[in-house]
VEXNU-968443 format. One line per field, with one value per residue (C-alpha): residue in three letters; x, z, y. Coordinates in steps of 0.25 Angstrom, whole numbers, plus 2048, in hexadecimal, padded with zeros to 3 digits. Layout:
# VEXNU-968443
residuo <- c(Ala,...)
u <- c(X,...)
w <- c(Z,...)
v <- c(Y,...)
***
This chain:
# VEXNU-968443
residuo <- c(Unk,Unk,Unk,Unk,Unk,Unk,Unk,Unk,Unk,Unk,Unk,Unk,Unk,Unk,Unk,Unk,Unk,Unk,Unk,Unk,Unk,Unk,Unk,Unk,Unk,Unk,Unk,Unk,Unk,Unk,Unk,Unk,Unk,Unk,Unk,Unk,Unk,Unk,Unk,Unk,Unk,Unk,Unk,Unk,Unk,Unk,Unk,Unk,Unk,Unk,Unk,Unk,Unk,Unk,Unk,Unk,Unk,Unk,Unk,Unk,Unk,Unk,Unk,Unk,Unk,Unk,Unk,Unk,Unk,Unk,Unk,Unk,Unk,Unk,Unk,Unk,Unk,Unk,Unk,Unk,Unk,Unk,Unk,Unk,Unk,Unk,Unk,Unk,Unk,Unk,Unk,Unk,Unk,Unk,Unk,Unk,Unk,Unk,Unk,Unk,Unk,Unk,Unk,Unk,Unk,Unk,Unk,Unk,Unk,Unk,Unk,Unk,Unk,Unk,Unk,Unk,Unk,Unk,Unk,Unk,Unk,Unk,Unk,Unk,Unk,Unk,Unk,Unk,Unk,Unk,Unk,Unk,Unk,Unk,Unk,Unk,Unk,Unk,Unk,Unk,Unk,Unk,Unk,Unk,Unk,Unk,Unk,Unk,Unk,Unk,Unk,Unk,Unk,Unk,Unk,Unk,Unk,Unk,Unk,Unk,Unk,Unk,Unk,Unk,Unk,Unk,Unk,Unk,Unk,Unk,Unk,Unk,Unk,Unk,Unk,Unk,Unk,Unk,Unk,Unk,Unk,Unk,Unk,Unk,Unk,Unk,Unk,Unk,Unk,Unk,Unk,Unk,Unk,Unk,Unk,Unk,Unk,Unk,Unk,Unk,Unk,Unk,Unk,Unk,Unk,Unk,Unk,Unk,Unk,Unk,Unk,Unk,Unk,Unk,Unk,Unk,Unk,Unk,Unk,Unk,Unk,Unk,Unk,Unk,Unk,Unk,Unk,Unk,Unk,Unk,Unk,Unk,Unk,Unk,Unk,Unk,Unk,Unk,Unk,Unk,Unk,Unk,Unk,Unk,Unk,Unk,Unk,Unk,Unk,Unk,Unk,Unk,Unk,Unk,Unk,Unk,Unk,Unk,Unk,Unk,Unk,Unk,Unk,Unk,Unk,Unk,Unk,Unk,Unk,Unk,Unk,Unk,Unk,Unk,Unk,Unk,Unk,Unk,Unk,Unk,Unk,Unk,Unk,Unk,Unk,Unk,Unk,Unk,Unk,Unk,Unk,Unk,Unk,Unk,Unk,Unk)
u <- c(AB4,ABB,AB1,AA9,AAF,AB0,AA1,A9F,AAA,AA2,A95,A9A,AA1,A96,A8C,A93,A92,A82,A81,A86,A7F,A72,A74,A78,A6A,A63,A69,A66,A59,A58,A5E,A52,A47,A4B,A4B,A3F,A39,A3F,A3A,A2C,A2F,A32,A27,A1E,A22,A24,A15,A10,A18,A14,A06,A06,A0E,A03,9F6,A00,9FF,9F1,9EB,9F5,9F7,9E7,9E2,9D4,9D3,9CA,9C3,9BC,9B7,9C4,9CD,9C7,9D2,9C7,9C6,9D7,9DC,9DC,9CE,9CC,9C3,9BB,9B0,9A9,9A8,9B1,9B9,9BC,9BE,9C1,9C9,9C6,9D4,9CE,9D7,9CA,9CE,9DD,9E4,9F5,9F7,A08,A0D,A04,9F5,9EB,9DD,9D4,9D1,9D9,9D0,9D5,9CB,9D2,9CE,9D0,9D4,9E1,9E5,9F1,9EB,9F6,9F1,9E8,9E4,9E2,9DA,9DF,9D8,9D9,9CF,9D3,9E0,9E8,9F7,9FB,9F6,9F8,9EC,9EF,9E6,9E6,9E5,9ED,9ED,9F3,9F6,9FB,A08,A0B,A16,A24,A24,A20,A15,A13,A0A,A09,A03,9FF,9FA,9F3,9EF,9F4,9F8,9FB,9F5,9FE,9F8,9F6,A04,A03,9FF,9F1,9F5,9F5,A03,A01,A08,A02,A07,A05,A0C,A11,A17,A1A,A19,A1F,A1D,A2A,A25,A18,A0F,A07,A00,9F3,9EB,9E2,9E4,9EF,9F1,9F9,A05,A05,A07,A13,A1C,A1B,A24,A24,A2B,A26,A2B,A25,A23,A1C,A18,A11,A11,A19,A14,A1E,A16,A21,A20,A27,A2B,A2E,A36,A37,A40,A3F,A4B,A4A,A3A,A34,A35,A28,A2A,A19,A20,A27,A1D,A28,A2E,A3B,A44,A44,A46,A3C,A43,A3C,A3D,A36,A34,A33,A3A,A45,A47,A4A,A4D,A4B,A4C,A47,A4D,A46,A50,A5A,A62,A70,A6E,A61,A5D,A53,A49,A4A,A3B,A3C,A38,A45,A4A,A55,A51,A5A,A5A,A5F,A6E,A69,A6D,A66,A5D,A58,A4A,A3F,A32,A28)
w <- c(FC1,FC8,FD2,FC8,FC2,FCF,FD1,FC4,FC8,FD4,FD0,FC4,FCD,FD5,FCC,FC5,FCF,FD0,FC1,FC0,FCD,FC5,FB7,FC0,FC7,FBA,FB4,FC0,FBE,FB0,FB3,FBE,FB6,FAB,FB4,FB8,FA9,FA6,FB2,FAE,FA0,FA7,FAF,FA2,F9C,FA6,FAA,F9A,F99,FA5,FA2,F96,F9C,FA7,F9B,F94,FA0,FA5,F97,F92,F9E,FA3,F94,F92,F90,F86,F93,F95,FA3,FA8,FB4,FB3,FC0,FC7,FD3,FD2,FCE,FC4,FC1,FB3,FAE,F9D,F97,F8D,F89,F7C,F74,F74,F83,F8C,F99,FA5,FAD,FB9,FC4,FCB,FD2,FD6,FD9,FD9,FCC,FC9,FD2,FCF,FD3,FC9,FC3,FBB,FAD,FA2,F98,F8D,F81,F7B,F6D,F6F,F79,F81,F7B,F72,F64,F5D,F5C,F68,F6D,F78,F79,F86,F8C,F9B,FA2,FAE,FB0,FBA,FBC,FCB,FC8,FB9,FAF,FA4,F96,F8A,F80,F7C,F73,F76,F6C,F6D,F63,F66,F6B,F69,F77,F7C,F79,F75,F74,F6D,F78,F6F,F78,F71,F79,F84,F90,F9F,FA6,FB6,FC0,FC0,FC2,FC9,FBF,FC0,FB3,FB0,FA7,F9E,F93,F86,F7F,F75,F74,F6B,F76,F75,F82,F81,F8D,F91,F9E,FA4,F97,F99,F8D,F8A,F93,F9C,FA7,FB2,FBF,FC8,FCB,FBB,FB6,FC0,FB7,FAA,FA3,F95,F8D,F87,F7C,F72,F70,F75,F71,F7A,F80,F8F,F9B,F99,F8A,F81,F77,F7A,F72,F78,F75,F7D,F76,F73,F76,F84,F87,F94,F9D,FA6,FB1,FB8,FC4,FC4,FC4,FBC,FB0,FB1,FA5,F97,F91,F8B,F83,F81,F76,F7D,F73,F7A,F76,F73,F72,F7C,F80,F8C,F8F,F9B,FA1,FAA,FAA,FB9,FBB,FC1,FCD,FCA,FC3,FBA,FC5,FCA,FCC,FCD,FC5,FC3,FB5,FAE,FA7,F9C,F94,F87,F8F,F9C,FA8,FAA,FB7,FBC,FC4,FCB,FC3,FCD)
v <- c(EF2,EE8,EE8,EE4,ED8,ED2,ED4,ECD,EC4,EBE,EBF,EB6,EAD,EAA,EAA,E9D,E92,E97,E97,E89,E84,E8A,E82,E73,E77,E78,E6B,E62,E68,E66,E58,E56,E5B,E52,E47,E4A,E48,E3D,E37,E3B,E35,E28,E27,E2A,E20,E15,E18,E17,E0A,E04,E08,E00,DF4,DF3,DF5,DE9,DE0,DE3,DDF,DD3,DCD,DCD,DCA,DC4,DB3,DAD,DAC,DB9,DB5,DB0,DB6,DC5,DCA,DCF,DD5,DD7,DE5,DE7,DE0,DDC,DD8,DD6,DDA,DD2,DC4,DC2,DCA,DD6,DD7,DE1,DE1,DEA,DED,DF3,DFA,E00,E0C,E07,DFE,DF8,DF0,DEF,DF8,E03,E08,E08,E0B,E0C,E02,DFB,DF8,DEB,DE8,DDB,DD8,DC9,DBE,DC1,DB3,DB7,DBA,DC1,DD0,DCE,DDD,DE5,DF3,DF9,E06,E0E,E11,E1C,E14,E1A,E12,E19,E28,E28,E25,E1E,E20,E1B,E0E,E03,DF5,DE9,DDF,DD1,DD0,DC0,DBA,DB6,DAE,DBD,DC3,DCE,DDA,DE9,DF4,E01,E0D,E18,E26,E22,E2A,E2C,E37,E3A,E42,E51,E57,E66,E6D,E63,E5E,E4F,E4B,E42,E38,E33,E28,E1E,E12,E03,DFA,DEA,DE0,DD5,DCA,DC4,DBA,DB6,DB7,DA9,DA9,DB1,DA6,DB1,DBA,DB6,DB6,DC2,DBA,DB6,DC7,DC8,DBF,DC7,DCE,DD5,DE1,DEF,DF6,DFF,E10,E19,E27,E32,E41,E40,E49,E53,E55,E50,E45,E39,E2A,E1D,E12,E05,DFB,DEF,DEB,DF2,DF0,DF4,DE6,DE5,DD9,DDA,DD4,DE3,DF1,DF7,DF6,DED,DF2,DF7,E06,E10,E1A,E29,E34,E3E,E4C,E5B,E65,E5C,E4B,E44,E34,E2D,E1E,E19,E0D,E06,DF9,DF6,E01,E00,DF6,DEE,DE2,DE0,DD8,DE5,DED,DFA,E07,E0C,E11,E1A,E25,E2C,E37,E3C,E42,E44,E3B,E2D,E2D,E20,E21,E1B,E1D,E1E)
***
């Protein structure tokens, strides 16, 4: 009998440091996992607001004149060019079949159908479609409006998505993720708008700056639903001289099984400055440990 309590004993005695080594293994795993998804969730939506930040600066910042056969960019990439003579007007974004445009390769077309002259008409609209648009390996689809709220000594302009979506590569599985989204979101320039007075030149773009804040709704590539929020009072900043977005926070209810929140900080962590370019940002969720990332 005693034998037997011994052998109980040690078996039980060893077993215990196994069994604890077993459950700190799951929860780094858990933990990685987790940071795995949330890095994905970043990623979604750093791609879907930079997708629409660059739509923004392609069509306000390359709007038609009253001169219709004005400086077309042609033979640049992208080449853009308009169909038509008057009003309505369409405007071709060409990026052919590749080519580098802010840091990133690209292809395909943008195409803009203005109602009126990009000359600064309070409610002013833009009808914005792609056509095979491929940022890097990821094709963007979907539709968008522009419109032209005024000013206040910053203009200001309301993008809606509708239907919109980004479609990645086939993963393993020869499936191709995707994320679905619509969205409300409010540019406002802060530097470099010099009046709507015809297309400028290169060197001109890399001193604007403007702000985005709005929601978005959609479906991630994990299949959950997701919201987003970014506030006004935290807007994503976008310096054109910098690929990347500079600062601001986009906050995420994402609902699965359960809810849960993530903010996205894409302002100077610990040690930089806010000249600073880089794609850096901090990614928190709900209880869970903050990680701080490089979004490439």
């Amino acid at each position: 009998m005693k034998s037997n309590l011994l052998r109980i004993f040690l078996v039980s005695l060893f077993a215990i440091p196994f069994f604890i080594i077993s459950c700190d293994e799951d929860e780094i795993n858990d933990l990685l996992n987790s940071a795995d998804v949330r890095e994905e969730m970043a990623m979604d939506n750093k791609n879907v607001a930079s997708g629409e930040n660059d739509i923004f600066f392609l069509v306000s910042s390359r709007g038609i004149t009253e001169d219709l056969e004005g400086d077309k960019k042609d033979g640049e990439c992208p080449n853009v060019t308009f169909q038509g003579n008057n009003y309505p007007a369409e405007m071709v974004i060409d990026f052919g079949d590749g080519c580098q445009f802010r840091g990133q390769e690209r292809k395909g077309i943008v195409r803009a159908n203005f109602s009126h002259t990009w000359d600064g008409t309070l409610g002013m609209s833009v009808a914005i479609t792609m056509e095979n648009y491929f940022v890097d390996d990821v094709e963007h689809q979907g539709t968008m409006t522009l419109t032209y709220n005024g000013s206040d000594g910053n203009p200001s302009f309301t993008m809606v998505a509708t239907d919109n979506k980004l479609i990645y590569p086939a993963d393993t599985s020869g499936n191709n993720p995707e994320v679905s989204w619509s969205s409300a979101k409010t540019f406002t320039w802060l530097n470099g708008f010099d009046g709507f007075t015809g297309i400028e030149s290169d060197t001109v773009f890399n001193d604007d700056i403007f702000t985005i804040s709005g929601t978005t709704n959609g479906v991630n590539r994990s299949g959950n639903n997701f919201s987003v929020i970014i506030a006004d009072d935290n807007p994503l900043h976008y310096d054109i001289s910098c690929e990347y977005i500079k600062s601001g926070i986009i906050t995420i209810t994402e609902t699965n099984t359960e809810v849960s929140v993530t903010t996205i900080d894409f302002s100077p962590s610990e040690g930089e400055t806010t000249g600073d370019c880089d794609n850096l940002v901090t990614i928190t969720t709900d209880n869970l440990p903050s990680i701080t990332t490089n979004l490439e």
